[in-house]
C-alpha positions as CSV (number, residue, x, y, z in Angstrom):
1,X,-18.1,-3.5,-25.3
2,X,-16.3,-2.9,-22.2
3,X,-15.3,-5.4,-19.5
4,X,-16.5,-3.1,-16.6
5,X,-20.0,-1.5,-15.7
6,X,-20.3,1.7,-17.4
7,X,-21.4,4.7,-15.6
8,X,-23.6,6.9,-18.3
9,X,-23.8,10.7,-17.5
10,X,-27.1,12.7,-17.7
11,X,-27.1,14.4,-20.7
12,X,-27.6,17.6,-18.4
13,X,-24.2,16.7,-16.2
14,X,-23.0,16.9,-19.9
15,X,-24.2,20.0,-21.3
16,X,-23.1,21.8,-18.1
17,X,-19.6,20.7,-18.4
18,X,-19.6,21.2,-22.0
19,X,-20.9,25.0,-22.1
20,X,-17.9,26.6,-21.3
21,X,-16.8,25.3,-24.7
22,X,-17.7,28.1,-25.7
23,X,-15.3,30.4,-23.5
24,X,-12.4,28.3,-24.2
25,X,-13.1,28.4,-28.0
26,X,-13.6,32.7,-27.6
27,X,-10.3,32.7,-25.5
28,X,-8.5,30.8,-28.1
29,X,-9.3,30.6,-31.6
30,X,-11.5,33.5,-31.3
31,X,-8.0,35.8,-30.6
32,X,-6.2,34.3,-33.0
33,X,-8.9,34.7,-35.6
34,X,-8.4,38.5,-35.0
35,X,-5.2,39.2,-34.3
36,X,-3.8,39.5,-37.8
37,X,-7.0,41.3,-39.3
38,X,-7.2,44.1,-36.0
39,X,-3.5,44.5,-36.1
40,X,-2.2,44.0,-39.4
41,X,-4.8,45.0,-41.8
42,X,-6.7,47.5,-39.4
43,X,-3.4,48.7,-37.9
44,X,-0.8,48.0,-40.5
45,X,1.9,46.2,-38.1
46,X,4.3,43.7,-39.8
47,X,2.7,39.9,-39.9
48,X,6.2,38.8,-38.9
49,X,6.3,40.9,-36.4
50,X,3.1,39.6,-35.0
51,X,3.8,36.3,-35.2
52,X,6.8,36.4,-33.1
53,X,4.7,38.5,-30.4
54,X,2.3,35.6,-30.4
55,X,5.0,33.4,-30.0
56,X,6.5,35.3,-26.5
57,X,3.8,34.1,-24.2
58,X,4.7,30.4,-25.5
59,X,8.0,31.0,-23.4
60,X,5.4,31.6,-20.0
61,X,3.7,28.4,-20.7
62,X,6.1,26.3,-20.5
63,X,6.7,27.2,-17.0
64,X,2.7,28.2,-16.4
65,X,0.9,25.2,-17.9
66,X,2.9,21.9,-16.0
67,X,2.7,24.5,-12.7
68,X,-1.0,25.0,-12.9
69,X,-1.6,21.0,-14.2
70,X,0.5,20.2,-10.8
71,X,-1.6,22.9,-8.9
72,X,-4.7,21.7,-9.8
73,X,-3.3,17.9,-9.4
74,X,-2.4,18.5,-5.6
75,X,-5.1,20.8,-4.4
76,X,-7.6,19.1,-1.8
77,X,-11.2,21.2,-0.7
78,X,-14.3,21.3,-0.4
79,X,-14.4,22.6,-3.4
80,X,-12.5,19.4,-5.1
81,X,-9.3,19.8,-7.1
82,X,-10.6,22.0,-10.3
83,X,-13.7,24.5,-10.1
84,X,-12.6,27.1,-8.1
85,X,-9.4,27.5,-10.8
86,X,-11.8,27.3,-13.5
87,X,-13.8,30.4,-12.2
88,X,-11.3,32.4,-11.0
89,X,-9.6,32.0,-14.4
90,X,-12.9,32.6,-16.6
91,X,-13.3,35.8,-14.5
92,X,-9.9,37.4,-15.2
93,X,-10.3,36.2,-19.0
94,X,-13.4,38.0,-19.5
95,X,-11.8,41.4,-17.5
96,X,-8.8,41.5,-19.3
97,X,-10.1,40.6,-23.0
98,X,-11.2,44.0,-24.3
99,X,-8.1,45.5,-23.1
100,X,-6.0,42.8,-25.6
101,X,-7.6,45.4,-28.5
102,X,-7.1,48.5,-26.9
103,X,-3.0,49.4,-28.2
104,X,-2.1,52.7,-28.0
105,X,-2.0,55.0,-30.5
106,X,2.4,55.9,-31.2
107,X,5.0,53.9,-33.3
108,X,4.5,49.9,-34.3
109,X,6.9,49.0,-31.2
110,X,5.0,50.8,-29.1
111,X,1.9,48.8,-30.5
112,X,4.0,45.5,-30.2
113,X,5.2,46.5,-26.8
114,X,1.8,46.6,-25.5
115,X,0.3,43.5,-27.5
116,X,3.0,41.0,-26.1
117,X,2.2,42.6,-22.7
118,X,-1.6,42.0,-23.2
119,X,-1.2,38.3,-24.8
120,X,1.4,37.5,-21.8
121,X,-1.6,38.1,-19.7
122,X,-3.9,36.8,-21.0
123,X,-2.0,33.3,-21.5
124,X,-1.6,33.3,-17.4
125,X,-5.4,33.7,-17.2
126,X,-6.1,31.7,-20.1
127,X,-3.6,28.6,-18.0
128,X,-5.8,29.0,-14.9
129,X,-9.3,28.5,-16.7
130,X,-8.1,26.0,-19.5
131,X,-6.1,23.6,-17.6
132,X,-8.5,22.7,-14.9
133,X,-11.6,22.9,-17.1
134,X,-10.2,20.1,-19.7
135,X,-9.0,17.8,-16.3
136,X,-12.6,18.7,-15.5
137,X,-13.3,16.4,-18.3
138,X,-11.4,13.4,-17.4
139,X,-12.6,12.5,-14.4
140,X,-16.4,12.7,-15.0
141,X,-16.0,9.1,-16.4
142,X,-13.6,6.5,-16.7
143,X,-14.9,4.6,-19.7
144,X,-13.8,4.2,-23.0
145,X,-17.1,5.6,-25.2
146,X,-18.3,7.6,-22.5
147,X,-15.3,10.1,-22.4
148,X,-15.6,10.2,-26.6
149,X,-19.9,11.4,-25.5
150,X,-18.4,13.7,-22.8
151,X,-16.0,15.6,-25.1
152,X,-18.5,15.5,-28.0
153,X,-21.0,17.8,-25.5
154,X,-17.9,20.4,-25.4
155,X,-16.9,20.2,-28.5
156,X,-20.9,21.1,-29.5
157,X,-20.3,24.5,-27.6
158,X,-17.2,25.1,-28.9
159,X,-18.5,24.2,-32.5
160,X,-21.2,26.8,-32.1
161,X,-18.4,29.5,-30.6
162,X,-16.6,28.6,-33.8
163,X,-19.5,29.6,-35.8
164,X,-19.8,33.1,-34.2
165,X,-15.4,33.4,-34.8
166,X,-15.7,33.3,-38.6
167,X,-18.1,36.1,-38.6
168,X,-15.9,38.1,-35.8
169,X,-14.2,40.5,-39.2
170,X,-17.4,41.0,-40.3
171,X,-18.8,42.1,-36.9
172,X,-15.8,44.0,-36.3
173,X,-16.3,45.9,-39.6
174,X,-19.9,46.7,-39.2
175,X,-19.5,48.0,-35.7
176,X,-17.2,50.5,-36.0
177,X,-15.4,53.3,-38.8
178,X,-12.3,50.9,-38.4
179,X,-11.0,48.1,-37.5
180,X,-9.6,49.7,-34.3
181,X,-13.3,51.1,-33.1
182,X,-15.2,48.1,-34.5
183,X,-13.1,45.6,-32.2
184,X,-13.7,47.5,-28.8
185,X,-17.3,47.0,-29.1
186,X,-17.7,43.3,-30.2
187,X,-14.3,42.4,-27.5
188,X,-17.2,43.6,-24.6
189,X,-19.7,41.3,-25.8
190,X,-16.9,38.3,-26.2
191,X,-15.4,39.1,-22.8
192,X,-19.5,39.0,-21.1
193,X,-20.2,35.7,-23.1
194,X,-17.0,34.2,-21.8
195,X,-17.8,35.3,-18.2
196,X,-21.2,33.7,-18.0
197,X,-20.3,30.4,-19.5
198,X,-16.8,29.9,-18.6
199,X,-18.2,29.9,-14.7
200,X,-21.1,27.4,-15.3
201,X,-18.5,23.9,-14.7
202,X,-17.0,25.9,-11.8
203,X,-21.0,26.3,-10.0
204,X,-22.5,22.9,-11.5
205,X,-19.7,20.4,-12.4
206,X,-18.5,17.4,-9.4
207,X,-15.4,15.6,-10.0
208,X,-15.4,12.6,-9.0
209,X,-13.8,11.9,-5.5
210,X,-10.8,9.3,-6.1
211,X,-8.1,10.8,-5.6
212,X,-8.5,11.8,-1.6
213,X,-6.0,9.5,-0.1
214,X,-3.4,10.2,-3.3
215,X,-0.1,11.4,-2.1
216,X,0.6,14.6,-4.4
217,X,2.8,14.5,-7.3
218,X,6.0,16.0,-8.0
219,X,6.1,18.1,-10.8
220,X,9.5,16.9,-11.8
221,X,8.7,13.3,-11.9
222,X,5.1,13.9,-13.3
223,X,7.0,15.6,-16.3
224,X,9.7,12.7,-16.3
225,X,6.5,10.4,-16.6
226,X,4.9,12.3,-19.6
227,X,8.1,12.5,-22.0
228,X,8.4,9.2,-21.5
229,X,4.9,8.2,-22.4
230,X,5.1,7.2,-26.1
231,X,1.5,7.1,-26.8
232,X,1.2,10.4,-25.6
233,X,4.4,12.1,-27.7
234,X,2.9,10.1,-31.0
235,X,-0.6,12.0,-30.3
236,X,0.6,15.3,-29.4
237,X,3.0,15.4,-32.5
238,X,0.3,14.4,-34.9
239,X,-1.8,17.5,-32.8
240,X,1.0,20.1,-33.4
241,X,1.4,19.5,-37.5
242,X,-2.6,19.2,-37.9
243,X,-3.2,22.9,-35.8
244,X,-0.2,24.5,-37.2
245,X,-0.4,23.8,-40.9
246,X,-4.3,23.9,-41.0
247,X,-4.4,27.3,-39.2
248,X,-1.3,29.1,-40.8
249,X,-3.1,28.1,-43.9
250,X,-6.6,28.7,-43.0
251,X,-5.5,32.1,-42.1
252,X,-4.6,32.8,-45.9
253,X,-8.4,32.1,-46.4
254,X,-9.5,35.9,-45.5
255,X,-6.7,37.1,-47.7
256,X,-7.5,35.2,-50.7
257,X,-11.2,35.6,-50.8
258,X,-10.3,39.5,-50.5
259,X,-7.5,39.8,-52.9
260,X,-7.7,36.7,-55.1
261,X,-11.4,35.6,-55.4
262,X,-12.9,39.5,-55.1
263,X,-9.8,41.7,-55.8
264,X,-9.4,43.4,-52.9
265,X,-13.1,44.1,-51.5
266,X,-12.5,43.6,-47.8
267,X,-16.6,43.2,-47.1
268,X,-18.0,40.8,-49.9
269,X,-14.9,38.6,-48.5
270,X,-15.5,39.4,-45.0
271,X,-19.2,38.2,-45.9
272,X,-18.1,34.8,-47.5
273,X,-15.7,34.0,-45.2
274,X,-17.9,34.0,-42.6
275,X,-21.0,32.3,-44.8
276,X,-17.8,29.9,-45.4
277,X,-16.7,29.4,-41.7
278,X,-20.2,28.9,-40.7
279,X,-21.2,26.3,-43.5
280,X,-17.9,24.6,-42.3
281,X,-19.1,24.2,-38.4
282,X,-22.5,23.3,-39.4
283,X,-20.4,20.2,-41.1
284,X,-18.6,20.0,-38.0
285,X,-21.7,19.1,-35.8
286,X,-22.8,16.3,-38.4
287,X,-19.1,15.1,-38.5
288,X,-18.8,14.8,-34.9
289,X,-22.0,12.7,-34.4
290,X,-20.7,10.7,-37.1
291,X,-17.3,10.1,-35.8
292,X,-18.7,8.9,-32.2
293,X,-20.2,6.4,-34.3
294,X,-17.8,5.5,-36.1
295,X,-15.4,5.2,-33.1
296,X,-18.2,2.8,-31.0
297,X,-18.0,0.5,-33.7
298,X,-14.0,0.7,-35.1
299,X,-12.3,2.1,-32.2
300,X,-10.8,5.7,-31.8
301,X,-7.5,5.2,-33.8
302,X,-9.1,4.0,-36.5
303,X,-12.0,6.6,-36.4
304,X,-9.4,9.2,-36.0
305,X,-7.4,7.9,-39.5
306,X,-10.5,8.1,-41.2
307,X,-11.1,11.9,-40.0
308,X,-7.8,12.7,-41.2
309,X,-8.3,11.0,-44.3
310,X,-11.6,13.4,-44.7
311,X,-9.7,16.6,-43.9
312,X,-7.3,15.7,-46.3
313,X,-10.0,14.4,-49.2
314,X,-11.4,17.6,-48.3
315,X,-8.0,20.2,-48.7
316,X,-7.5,18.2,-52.3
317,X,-10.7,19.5,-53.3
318,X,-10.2,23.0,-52.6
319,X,-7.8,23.7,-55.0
320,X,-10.8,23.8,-57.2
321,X,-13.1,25.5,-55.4
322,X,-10.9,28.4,-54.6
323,X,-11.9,30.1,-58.1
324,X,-13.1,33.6,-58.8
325,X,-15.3,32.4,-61.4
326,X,-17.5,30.8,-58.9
327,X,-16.3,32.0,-55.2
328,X,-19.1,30.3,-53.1
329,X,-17.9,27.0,-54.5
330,X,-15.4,26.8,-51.6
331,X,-18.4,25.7,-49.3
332,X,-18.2,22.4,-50.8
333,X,-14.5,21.7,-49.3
334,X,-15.0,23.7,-46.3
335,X,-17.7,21.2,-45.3
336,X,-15.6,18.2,-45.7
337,X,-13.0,20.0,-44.3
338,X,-14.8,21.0,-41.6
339,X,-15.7,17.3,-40.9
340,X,-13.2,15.8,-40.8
341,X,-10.7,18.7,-38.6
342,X,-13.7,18.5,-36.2
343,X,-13.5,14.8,-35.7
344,X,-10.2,15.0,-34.9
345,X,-10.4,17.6,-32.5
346,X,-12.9,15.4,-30.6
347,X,-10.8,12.2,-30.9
348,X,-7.7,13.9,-30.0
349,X,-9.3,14.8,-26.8
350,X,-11.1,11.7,-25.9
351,X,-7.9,9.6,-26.5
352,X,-5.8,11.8,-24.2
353,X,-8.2,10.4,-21.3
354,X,-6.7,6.9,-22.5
355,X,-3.2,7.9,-22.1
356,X,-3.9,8.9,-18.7
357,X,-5.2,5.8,-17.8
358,X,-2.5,4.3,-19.4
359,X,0.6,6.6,-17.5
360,X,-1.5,5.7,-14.1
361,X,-1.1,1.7,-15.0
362,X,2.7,3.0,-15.4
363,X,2.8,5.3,-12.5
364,X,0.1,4.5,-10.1
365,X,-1.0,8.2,-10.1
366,X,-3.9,10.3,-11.5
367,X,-2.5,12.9,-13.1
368,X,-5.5,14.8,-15.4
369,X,-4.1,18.1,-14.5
370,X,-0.6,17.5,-15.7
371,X,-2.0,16.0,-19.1
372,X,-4.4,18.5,-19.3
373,X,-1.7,21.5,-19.1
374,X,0.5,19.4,-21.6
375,X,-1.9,19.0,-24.2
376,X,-3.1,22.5,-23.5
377,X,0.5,23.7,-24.0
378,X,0.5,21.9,-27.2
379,X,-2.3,23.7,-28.5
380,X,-1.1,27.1,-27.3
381,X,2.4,26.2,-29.1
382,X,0.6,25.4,-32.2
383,X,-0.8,28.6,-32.5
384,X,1.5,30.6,-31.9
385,X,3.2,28.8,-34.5
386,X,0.3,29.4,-36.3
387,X,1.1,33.0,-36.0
388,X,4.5,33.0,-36.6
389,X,4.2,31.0,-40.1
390,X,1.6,32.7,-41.1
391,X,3.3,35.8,-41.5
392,X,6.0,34.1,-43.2
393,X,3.3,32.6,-45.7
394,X,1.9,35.6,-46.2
395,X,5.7,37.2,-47.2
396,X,6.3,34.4,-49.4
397,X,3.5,35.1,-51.2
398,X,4.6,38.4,-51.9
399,X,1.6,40.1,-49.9
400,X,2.5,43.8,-48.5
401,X,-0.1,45.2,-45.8
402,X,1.1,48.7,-46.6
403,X,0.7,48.6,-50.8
404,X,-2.3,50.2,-52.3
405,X,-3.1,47.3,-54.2
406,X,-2.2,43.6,-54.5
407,X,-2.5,41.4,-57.4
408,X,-4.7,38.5,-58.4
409,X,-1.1,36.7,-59.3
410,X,-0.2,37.4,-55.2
411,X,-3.7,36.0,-54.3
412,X,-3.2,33.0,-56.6
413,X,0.5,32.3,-54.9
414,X,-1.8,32.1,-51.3
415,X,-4.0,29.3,-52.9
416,X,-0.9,27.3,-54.2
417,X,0.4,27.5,-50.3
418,X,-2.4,26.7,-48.8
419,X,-3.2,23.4,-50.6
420,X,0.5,22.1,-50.5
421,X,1.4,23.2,-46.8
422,X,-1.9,21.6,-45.9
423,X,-1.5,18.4,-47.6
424,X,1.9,17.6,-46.2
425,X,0.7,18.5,-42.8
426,X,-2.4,16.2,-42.9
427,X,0.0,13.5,-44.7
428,X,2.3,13.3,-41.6
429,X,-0.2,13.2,-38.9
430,X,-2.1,10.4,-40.5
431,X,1.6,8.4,-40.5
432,X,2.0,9.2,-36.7
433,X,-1.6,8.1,-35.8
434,X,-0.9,4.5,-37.4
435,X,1.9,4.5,-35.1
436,X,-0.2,5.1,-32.3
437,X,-0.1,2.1,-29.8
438,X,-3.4,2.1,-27.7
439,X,-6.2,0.5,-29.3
440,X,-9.7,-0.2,-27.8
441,X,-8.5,-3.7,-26.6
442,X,-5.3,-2.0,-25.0
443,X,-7.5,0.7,-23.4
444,X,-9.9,-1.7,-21.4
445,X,-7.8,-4.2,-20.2
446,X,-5.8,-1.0,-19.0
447,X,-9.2,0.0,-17.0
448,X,-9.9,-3.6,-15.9
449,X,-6.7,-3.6,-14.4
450,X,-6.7,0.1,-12.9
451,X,-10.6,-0.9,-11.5
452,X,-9.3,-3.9,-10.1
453,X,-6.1,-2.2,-8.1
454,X,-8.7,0.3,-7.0
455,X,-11.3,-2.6,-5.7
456,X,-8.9,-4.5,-3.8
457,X,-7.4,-1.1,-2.3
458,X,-10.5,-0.5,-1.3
459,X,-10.7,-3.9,0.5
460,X,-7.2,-3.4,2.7
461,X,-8.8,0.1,3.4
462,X,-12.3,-1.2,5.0
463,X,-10.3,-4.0,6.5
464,X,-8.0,-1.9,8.1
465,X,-10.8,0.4,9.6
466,X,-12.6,-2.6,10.6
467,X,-9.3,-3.2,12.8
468,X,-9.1,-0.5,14.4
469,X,-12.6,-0.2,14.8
470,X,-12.4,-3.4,16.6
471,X,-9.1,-2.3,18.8
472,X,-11.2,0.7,20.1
């Protein structure tokens, strides 16, 4: 247990902060999910060519993401340091997302050409609403288990957005002729759902209000800080290898239920992979409860091995459930899968609320919003990578958008890559989390100490208005 009074949130304080889960998930994933589909498969462009468009606005984040973190960090009103960035970014999100899908017809440049503009775009927006929203998080409590609950509330929302993603293809194909018609109409009914939601922390959330008499950080020295922080480098590596080689790889998944498992029937794979990608978030939700607690009773690094031990227990056993003789086997390793990626997403974030605490014991500044964009960054940069990979996966596999027909041999290549790349991916994140220093002993006496500075601050501060109280 911890050393200090803990502070438990209503569960409705929770499930407001956690329902714009959803619009980040939609923003995020839920592009990325389409992209290669809308604009290789329904448009033909060159995966390669994709990737490295998806790659571009990676080059704006880097200056975008530490600016808004800093922003966010420095900003002092009525409306506190977060919510009124979180709206205004939700609200240009949700404008601008049907116009991602909108390229116009001409030559695949042209179509690139506009794409990267689009995605450069939307990664400005995407900075303003994401950044704020995930420091948000890290201020609505300061204890160890409680930030795991908080977390686990967004991570619900985002786990029922995920649901909805896997089915996007199939959506897409059932509303329109092609791909191209299908995605304008299911893009206006993202860009609504992600208006609605992605406001509700903005109207309903309250930080809470310790930072007032902080000076404001420098963004130079706040990044100095951060590259310096092992715990944090050690978490974000291990966060980079898990998203990149589980999504380069879990994009094959569309591609070998349609030209491996049912040679080449786009909608009986369509359907699967989204009865597929919703049994796997169904797992999620029972993983994630399990995980919280699991991490009450062992601690978050530990918890967090284990999850990665499960995701990889669970990418083992899909090398024989990816089998045309029996194609709804794959459920079986999606749901462990599904489990144990989950967890980690949850742990991942909780933890990062421990390396704050831990840079302020270093620095003797809050700094959520810097963290915030840096891990956010992260994420960003690991799917772009995503992107850019997978198109050289699906090359080396000897896959060509513009053939008439692919062969079961080409399909059977995808499942060979998909098992190994995932593997070794999962293998060296698990050897950076055992490197990971902060334990649950290391985390509290971190907080004891941080309450304690704060208490006798505190003091000097009511003694020194006392005084001049007293003069006047």
């Amino acid at each position: 247990m911890s050393t200090h009074e803990i502070k438990r949130l209503k569960t409705s304080k929770l499930a407001l902060y956690g329902s714009a889960g959803l619009a980040d998930t939609f923003l995020s994933f839920g592009v990325t999910t389409l992209v290669m589909p809308i604009y290789n498969i329904g448009l033909g462009v060159d995966a390669v060519l994709l990737g490295w468009a998806l790659a571009v606005p990676r080059v704006i984040d880097a200056i975008t993401d530490p600016l808004m973190g800093t922003i966010s960090d420095n900003t002092r009103s009525r409306f506190g340091r977060r919510r009124q960035y979180i709206f205004a970014g939700a609200l240009l999100c949700a404008l601008l997302f049907p116009f991602i899908w909108m390229a116009p017809a001409g030559s695949e440049n042209t179509i690139l050409t506009y794409f990267v503009i689009a995605m450069c775009l939307h990664s400005i927006f995407y900075t303003i609403f994401n950044v704020p929203y995930t420091a948000l998080g890290y201020e609505l409590s300061s204890d160890y288990d409680e930030r795991t609950r908080i977390f686990a509330w967004r991570f619900y929302f985002a786990t029922a957005a995920g649901v909805t993603t896997q089915w996007l293809y199939k959506l897409v194909l059932m509303s329109g002729e092609t791909e191209a018609e299908g995605i304008k109409v299911v893009s206006y009914v993202i860009a609504a759902i992600v208006l609605l939601v992605g406001i509700i922390p903005a109207i309903f959330s309250r930080e809470e209000n310790v930072v007032v008499e902080q000076k404001k950080t420098n963004l130079i020295k706040s990044l100095g800080y951060l590259i310096k922080n092992k715990a944090f480098l050690t978490l974000m590596s291990s966060y980079l290898i898990i998203v990149t080689t589980l999504f380069s790889c879990g994009a094959l998944t569309l591609y070998i239920n349609i030209y491996y498992i049912f040679n080449g029937d786009k909608d009986t794979a369509a359907t699967l992979s989204g009865v597929a990608g919703t049994a796997m978030i169904a797992a999620a939700f029972i993983g994630m409860l399990v995980i919280k607690k699991v991490s009450e009773k062992t601690g978050k690094k530990r918890a967090m091995i284990i999850a990665l031990v499960t995701a990889l227990f669970g990418t083992g056993v899909s090398w024989f459930t990816l089998t045309p003789a029996m194609p709804y086997l794959q459920l079986v390793s999606g749901v462990i899968l599904g489990m144990g990626v989950q967890s980690c997403w949850l742990l991942i974030s909780s933890l990062i609320g421990d390396v704050i605490d831990d840079d302020e014991l270093r620095s003797g500044l809050r700094q959520e919003g810097i963290y915030s964009s840096a891990s956010g960054f992260v994420c960003k940069l690991a799917l772009a990578l995503t992107a850019v990979f997978s198109g050289y996966v699906l090359q080396l596999s000897g896959f060509d958008a513009s053939a008439e027909t692919t062969s079961p041999e080409v399909g059977y290549r995808m499942k060979v890559i998909f098992v190994s790349l995932q593997a070794i991916g999962l293998l060296t994140a698990l050897g950076l989390m055992f490197m990971f220093p902060i334990t649950r002993q290391k985390a509290e006496e971190t907080r004891r100490i941080l309450d304690q500075r704060k208490k006798d601050s505190q003091e000097v501060n009511d003694q020194v208005n006392e005084g001049t109280v007293n003069e006047a």
